[in-house]
C-alpha positions in Angstrom: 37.4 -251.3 -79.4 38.0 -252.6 -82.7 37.7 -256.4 -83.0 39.8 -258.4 -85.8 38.2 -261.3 -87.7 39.8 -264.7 -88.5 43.6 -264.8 -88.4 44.0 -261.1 -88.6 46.3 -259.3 -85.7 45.5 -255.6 -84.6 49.0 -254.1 -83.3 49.6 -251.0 -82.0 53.6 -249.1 -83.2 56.0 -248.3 -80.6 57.7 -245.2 -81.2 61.1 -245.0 -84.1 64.3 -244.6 -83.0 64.6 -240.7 -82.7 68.9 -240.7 -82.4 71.5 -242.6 -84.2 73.6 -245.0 -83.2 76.2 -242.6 -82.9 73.5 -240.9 -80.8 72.6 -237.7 -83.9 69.3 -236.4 -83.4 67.4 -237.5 -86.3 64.8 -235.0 -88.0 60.7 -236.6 -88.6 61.5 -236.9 -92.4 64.6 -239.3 -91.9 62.8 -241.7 -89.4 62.6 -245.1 -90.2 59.3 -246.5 -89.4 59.4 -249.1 -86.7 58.7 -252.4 -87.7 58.2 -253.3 -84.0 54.9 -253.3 -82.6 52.3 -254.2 -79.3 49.8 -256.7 -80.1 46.6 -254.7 -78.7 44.1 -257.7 -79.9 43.7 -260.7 -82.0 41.1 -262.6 -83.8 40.1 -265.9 -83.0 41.9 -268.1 -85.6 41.9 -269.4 -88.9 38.7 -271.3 -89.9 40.6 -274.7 -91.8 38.3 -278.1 -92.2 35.4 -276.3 -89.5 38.2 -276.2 -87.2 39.9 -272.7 -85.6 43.6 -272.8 -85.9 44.8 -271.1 -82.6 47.0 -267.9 -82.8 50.5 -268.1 -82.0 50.8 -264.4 -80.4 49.0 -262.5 -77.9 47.7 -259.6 -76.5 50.8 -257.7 -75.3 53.2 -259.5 -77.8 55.7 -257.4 -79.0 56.1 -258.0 -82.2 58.2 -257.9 -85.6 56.3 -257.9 -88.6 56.7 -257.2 -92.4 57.6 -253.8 -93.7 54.8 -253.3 -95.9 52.3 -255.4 -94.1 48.5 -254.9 -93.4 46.4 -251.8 -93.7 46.8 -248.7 -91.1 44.0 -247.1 -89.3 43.4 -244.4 -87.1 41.2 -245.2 -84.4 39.9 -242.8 -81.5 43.1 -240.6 -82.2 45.1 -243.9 -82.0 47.5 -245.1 -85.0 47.2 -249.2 -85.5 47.9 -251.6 -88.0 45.8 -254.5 -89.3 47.7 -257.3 -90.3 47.2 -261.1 -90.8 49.4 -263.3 -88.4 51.4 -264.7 -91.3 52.7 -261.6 -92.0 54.3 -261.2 -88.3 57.9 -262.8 -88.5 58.6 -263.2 -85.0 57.6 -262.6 -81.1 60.4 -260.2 -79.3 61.5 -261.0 -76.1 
């Protein structure tokens, strides 16, 4: 399993909406990527004055985070995203 360093947040995309609100079947290409995700594993904090600052999320968070945030990888066939914390904007519930 991958393993993130420092503050950095590996987070896993649940799937886009595939209807409408009006409930239209929406094609691939006109999918809006889902900026809701699974926190699937975290680093162990920031490093500030030879002190870790704890995370504030999870494994198993749900997550919103930034649009263009962090870097995606594919992993064993799996689709993540490698983000720092700061760039996650809130902990859905």
């Amino acid at each position: 399993m991958l393993k993130p360093l420092e503050d950095r947040v590996i987070i896993k995309l649940l799937e886009a909406q595939e209807t409408s609100k009006g409930g239209i079947l929406l094609p691939t290409s006109a999918q809006e990527k889902s900026s809701v995700a699974e926190v699937v594993a975290i680093g162990p904090g920031k490093l500030v004055d030879g002190k870790y600052v704890p995370m504030n999320v999870k494994v198993g968070d749900k997550v919103l985070f930034s649009k263009y945030a962090g870097t995606e990888i594919k992993y064993e066939g799996v689709e993540y995203s490698i983000l720092k914390q700061e760039d996650i904007l809130a902990i859905v519930e």
